[in-house]
Backbone as numpy.savetxt, mean C-alpha at the origin, in Angstrom:
# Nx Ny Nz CAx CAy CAz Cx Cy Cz
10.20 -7.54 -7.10 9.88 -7.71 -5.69 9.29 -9.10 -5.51
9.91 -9.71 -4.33 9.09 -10.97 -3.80 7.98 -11.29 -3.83
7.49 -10.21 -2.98 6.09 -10.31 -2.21 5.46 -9.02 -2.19
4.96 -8.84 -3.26 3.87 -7.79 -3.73 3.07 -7.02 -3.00
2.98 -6.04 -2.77 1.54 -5.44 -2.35 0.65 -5.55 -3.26
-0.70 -5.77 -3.15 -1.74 -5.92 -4.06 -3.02 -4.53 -2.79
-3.49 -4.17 -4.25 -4.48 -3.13 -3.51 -5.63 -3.06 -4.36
-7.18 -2.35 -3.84 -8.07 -2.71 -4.47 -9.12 -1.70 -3.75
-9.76 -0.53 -4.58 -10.85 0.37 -3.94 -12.21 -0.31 -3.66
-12.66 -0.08 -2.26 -14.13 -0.73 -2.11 -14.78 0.10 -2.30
-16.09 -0.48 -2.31 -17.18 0.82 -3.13 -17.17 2.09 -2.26
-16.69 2.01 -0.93 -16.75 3.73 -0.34 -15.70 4.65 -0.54
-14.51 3.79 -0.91 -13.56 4.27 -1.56 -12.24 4.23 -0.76
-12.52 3.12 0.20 -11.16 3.03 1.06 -10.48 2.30 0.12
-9.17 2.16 0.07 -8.16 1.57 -0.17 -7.77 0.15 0.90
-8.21 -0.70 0.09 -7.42 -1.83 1.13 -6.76 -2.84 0.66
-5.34 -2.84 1.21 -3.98 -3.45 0.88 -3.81 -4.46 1.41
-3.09 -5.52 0.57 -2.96 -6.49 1.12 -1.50 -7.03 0.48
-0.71 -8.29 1.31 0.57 -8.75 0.64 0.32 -10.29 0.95
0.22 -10.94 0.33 0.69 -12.01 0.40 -0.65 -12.83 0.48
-1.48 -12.31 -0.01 -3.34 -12.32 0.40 -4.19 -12.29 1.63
-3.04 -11.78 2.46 -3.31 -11.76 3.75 -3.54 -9.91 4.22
-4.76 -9.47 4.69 -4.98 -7.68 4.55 -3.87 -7.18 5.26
-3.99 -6.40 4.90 -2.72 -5.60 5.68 -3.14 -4.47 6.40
-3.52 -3.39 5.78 -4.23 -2.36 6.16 -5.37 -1.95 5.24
-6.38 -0.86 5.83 -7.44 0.06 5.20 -7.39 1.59 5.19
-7.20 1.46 4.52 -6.91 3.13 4.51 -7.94 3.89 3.64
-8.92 4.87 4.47 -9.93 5.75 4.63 -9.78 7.44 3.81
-10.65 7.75 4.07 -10.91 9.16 4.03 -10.14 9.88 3.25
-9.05 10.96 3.77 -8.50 11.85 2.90 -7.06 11.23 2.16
-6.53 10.49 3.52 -5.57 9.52 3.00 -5.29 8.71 1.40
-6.94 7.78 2.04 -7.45 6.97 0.66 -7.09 7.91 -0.99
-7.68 9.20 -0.60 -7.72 10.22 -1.66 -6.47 10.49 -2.23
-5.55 11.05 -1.35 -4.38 11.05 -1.74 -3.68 9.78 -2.32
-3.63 9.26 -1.94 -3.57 7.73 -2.13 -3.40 7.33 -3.53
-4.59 7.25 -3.61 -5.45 6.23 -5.19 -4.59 7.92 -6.14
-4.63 9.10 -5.69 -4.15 10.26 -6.69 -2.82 9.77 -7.31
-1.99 9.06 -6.60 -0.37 8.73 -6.77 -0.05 7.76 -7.12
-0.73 6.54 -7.30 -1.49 5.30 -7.35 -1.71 4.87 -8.88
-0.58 4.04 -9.98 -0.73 3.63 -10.95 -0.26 3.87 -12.20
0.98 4.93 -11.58 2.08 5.05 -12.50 3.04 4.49 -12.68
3.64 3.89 -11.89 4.53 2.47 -12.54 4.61 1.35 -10.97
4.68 0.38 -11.94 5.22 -0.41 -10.31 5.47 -0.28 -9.32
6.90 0.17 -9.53 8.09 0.27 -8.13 7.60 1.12 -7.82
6.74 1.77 -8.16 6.33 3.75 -7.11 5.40 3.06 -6.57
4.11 2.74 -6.76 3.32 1.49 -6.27 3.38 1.06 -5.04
4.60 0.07 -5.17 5.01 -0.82 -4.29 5.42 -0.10 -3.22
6.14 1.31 -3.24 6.98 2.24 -2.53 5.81 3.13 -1.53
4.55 2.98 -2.46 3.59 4.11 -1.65 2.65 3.22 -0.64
2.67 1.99 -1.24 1.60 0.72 -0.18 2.82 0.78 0.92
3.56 0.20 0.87 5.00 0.20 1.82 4.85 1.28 2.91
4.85 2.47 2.20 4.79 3.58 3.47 3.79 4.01 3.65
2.36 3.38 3.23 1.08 4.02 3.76 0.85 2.80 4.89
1.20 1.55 4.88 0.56 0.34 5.58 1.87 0.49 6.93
2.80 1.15 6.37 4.32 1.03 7.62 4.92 0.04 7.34
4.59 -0.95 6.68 5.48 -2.14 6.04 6.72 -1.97 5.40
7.87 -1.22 5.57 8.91 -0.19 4.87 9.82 -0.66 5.65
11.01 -0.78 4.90 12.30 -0.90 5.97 13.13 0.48 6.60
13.40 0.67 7.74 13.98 1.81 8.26 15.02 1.93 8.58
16.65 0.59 7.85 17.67 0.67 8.03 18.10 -0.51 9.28
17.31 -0.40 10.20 17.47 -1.19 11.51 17.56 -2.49 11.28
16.74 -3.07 10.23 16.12 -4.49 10.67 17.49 -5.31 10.88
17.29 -6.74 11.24 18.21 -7.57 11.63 18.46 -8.38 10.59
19.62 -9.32 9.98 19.23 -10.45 9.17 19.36 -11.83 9.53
């Protein structure tokens, strides 16, 4: 992948994502939980779960 998601737990335990070192989203509470649970088994799953937790995902539409 190009352009990475990078992610990182703050001490309350949100999840906050970022691509390109620029934030992207924060993601909280039960989410976060689920989250970080799925979170660090290989790469590409990784990349696949920041993608569709932040909405940053392609949905077929885009233009080129």
């Amino acid at each position: 992948m190009e352009d990475p998601f990078d992610w990182q737990v703050t001490a309350s335990g949100a999840v906050r994502v970022s691509r390109g070192g620029r934030g992207v989203a924060v993601i909280g509470g039960r989410d976060a939980q689920r989250l970080l649970a799925r979170l660090g088994r290989d790469d590409a799953t990784d990349q696949l779960l920041l993608a569709k937790a932040t909405g940053n995902y392609k949905r077929g539409n885009e233009r080129r």
